[in-house]
C-alpha positions in Angstrom: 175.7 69.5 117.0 178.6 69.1 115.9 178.6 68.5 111.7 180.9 65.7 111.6 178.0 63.7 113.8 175.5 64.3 111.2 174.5 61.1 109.1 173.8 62.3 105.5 170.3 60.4 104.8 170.7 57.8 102.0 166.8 57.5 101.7 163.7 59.2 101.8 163.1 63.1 100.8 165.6 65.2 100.0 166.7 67.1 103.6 164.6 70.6 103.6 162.0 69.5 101.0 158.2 69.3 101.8 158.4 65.9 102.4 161.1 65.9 104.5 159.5 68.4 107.1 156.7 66.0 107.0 158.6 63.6 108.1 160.0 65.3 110.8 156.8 66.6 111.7 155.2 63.0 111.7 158.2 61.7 113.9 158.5 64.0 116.1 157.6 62.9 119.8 154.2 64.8 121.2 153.6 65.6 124.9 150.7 63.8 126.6 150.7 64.7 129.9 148.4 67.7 129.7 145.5 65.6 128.3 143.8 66.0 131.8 143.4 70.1 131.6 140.4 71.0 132.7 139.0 74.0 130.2 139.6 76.7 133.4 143.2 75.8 133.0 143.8 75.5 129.7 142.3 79.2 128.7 144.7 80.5 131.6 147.5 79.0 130.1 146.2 80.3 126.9 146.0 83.6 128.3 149.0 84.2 129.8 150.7 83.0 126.7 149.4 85.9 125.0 150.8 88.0 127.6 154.2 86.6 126.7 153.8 87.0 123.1 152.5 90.8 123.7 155.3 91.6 125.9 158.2 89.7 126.4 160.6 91.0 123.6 159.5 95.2 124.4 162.0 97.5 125.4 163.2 97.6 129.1 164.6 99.7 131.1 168.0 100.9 130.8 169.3 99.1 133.9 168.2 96.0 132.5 169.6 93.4 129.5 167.7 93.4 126.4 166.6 89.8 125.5 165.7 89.9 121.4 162.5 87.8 120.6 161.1 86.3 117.6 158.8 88.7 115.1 155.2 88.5 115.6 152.9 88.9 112.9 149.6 90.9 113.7 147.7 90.5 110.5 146.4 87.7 109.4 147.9 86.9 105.8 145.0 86.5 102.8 146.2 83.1 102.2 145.4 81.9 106.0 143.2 79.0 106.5 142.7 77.1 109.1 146.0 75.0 110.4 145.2 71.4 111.8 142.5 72.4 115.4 144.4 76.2 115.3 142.1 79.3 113.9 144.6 82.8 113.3 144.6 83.7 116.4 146.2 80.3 118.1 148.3 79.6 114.8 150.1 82.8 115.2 150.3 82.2 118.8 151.6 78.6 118.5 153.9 79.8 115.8 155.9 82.7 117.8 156.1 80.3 121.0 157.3 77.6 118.9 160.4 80.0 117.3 160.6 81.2 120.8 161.4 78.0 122.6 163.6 77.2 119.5 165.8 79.7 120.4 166.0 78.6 124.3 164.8 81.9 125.1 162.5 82.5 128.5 158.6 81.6 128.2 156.2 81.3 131.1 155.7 77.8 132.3 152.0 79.2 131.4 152.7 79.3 127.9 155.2 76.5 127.8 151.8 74.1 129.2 149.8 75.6 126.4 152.1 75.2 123.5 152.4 71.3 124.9 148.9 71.0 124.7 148.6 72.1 121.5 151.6 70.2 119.8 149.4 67.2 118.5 150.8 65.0 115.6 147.7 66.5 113.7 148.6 70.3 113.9 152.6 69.6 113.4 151.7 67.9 110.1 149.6 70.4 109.2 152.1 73.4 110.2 154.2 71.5 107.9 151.9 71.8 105.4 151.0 75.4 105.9 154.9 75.8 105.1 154.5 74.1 102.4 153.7 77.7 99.8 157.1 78.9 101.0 158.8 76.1 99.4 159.9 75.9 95.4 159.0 72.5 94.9 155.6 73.5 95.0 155.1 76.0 92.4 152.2 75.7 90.9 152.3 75.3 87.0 150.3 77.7 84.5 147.1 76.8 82.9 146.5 77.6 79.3 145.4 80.8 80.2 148.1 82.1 82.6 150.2 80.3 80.2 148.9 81.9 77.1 149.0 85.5 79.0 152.4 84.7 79.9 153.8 84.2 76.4 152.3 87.2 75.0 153.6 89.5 77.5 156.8 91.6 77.0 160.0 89.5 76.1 162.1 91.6 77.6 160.4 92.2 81.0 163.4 91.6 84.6 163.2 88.1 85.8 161.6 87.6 89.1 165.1 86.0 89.8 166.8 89.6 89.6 164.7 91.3 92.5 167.1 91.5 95.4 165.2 91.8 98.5 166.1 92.6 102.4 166.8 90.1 104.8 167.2 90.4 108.6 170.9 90.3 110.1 171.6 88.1 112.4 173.0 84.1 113.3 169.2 83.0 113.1 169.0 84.1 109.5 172.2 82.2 108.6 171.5 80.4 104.9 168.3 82.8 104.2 168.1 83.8 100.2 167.8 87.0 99.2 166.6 86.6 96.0 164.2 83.5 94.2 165.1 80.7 92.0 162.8 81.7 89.8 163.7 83.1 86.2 160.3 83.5 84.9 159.4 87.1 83.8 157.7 89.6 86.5 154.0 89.5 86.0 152.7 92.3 84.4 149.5 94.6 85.5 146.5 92.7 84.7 148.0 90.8 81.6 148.7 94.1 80.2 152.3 94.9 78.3 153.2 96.9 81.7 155.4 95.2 84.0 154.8 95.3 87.7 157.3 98.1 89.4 160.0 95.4 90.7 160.6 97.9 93.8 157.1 96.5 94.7 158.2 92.7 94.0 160.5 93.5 96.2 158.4 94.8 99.1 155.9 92.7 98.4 158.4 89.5 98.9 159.7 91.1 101.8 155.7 90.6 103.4 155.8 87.5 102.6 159.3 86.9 104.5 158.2 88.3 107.9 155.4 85.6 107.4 157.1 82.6 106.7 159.5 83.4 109.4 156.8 84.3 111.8 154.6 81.1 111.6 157.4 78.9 111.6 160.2 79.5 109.4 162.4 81.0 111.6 162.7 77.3 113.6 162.7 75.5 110.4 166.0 77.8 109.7 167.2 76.8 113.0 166.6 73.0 112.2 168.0 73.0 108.8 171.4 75.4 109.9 173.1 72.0 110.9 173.3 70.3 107.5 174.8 74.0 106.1 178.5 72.8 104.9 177.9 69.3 105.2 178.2 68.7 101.8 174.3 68.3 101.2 172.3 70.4 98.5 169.6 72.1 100.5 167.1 73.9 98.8 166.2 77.4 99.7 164.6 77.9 102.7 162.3 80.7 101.2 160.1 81.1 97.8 156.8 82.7 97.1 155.1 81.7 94.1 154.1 85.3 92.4 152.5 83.9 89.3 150.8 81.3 91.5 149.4 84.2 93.5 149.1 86.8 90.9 145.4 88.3 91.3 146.3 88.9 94.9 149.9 90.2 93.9 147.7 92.8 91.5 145.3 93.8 93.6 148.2 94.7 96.4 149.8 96.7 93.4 146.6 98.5 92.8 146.2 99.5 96.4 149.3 100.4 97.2 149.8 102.8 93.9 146.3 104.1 95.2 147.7 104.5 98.8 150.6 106.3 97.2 149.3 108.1 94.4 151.0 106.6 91.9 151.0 106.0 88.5 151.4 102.0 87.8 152.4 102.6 84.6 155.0 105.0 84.8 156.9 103.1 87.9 160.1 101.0 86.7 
């Protein structure tokens, strides 16, 4: 598209906020025509869809071109709840097929029928909502405790905002962060004075990246990359909320030290 076409919205959400991908979502025009699958059809389609998510994307032969897929993500994330009618298993699914077909690249008419079926108003609003933890705008605020533990920690702890992390290479990453907006200090090991390592912020943000662009942020990139240079603000694509989601952020600290034998408090 080209940018000079783009109409700069004068009203309603900012472009790229929660509310504006609900509005997408809610406007967005749903398929109908498979209403009339019979169950027989619909798990073949279902299954064969799976086949394309296992195996379209794997290495080839040498004689033959290399088409690159989306990620898939194989573990279901601790956060996970159900998403509109979809369990893990179909979310995940619906998610890679959806970056997939995003990207124009080859699906089976199988797996293009199921993805149809599946694309109700009810689970795109609610795959926009899923989205919505990856967003800034929705950071959750302390509570007197968290607040109180926060203030008493060490003063001169790095800010989340200085953790660097790794992003993947390539045009579909184009306008990914690789760093948060977020210049709070790095939580510290069970309130203690002891600052979580920030090598493990940084792995542990790089987890939560190969979700969000799993189950869906990988097309919202693609939707959002043609408002880049026009001029509009757009918020960061990605954030993860690490005081929001700090007992799970210690307990992955305390396993992976364990994993590693390490010594959580001498790691910098």
């Amino acid at each position: 598209m080209s940018q000079q076409l783009i109409k700069k919205p004068r009203f309603g959400p900012k472009v790229a906020t929660s509310g504006w991908w609900l509005d997408k979502a809610n406007t967005t025009p749903t398929t109908t025509k498979w209403t009339e699958l019979s169950p027989y059809q619909l798990g073949r389609c279902r299954v064969l869809a799976e086949y394309d998510f296992l195996i379209l994307g794997e290495e080839k032969g040498e004689q033959e071109e290399q088409t690159t897929y989306p990620g898939r993500l194989n573990q279901k994330p601790h956060y996970f709840e159900k998403v509109g009618n979809l369990e893990w298993r179909d979310f995940r699914l619906y998610s890679w097929l959806n970056n997939t077909k995003a990207l124009n690249l080859p699906l089976s008419s199988e797996a293009i029928t199921w993805l149809e079926y599946l694309s109700t108003k009810g689970n795109q609003v609610a795959a926009a909502h899923f989205l919505d933890r990856f967003r800034e705008q929705n950071q959750i605020p302390f509570d007197i405790l968290l607040e109180e533990e926060y203030n008493s920690g060490p003063q001169q702890a790095p800010l989340i905002s200085s953790v660097k992390f790794n992003i993947p290479e390539g045009e579909w990453f184009k306008g990914l962060n690789n760093s948060l907006q977020d210049n709070r200090y790095i939580p510290t090991i069970d309130g203690w004075l002891t600052v979580i390592s920030p090598a493990y912020i940084k792995i542990y943000l790089e987890e939560r990246l190969e979700e969000f662009l799993a189950l869906g942020g990988l097309k919202e990139l693609l939707d959002r990359k043609p408002f880049i240079g026009t001029g509009l603000e757009l918020p960061d694509p990605f954030y993860w909320d690490l005081w929001g989601e700090v007992d799970h952020l210690r307990e992955s600290y305390s396993e992976y030290c364990d994993q590693h034998h390490l010594d959580p408090l001498e790691l910098d």
